[in-house]
C-alpha positions as MATLAB code, in Angstrom:
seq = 'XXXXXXXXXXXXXXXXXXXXXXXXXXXXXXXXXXXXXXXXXXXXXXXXXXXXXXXXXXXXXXXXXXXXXXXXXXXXXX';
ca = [
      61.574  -75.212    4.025;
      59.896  -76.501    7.263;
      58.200  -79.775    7.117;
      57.366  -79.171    3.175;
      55.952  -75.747    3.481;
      58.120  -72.621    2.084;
      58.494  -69.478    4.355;
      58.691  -66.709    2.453;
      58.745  -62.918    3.718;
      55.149  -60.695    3.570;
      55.125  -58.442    0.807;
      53.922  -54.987    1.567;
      51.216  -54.099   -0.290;
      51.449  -51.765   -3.193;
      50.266  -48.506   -4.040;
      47.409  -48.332   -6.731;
      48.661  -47.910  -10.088;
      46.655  -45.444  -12.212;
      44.244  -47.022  -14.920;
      45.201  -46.328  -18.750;
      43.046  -43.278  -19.625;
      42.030  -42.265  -16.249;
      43.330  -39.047  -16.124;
      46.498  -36.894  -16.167;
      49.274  -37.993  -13.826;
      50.632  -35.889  -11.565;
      52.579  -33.583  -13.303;
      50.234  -32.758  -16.103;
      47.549  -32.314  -13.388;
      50.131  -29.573  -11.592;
      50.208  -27.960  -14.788;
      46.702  -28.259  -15.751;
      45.994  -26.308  -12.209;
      48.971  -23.877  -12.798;
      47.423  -22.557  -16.185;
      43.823  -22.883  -14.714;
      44.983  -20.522  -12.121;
      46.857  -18.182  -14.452;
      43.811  -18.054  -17.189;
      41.790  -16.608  -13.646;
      43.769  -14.206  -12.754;
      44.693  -12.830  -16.772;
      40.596  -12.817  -16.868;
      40.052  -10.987  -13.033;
      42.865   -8.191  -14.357;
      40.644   -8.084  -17.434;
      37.822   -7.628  -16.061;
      39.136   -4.652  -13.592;
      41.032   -2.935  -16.677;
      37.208   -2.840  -18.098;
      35.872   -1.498  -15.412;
      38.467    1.084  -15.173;
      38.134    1.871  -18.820;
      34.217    2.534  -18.124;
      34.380    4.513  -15.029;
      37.456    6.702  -16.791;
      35.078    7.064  -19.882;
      32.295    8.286  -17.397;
      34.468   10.919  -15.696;
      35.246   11.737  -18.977;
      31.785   12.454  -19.730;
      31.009   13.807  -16.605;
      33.417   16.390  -16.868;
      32.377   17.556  -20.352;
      28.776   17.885  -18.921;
      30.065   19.935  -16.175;
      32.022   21.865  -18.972;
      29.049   22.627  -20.840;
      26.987   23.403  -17.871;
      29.937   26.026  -16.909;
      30.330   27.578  -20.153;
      26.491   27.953  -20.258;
      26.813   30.296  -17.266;
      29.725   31.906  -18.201;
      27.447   33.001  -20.888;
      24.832   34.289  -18.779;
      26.979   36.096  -17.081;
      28.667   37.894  -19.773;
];
């Protein structure tokens, strides 16, 4: 004590606490964007597979066509 007043050391300041019911702390928020990012990517490869499925069912179909169309000349022909 000096002359009646007490000297005592600065306290840092601290870091904000989270409010109750503000959110996720860290770690769920990590794994909230982990599985946000997987669900994208299971939906992009999805996606692609359906587009491959449609363009194979199209060659599919495409190539019957130009069976027909072959057959129909072959028939001509003959």
């Amino acid at each position: 004590m000096i002359d009646g007043l007490l000297v005592t050391a600065a306290r840092p300041p601290r870091a904000p606490q989270p409010k109750p019911g503000a959110g996720p702390p860290d770690g769920e928020q990590a794994l909230a964007q982990v599985k946000a990012a997987f669900d994208y990517e299971v939906a992009q490869q999805a996606e692609m597979e359906r587009e491959r499925a449609a363009l194979e069912a199209l060659l599919l179909a495409n190539l019957k066509n130009e069976d027909e169309v072959m057959k129909k000349w072959i028939a001509m022909i003959a």
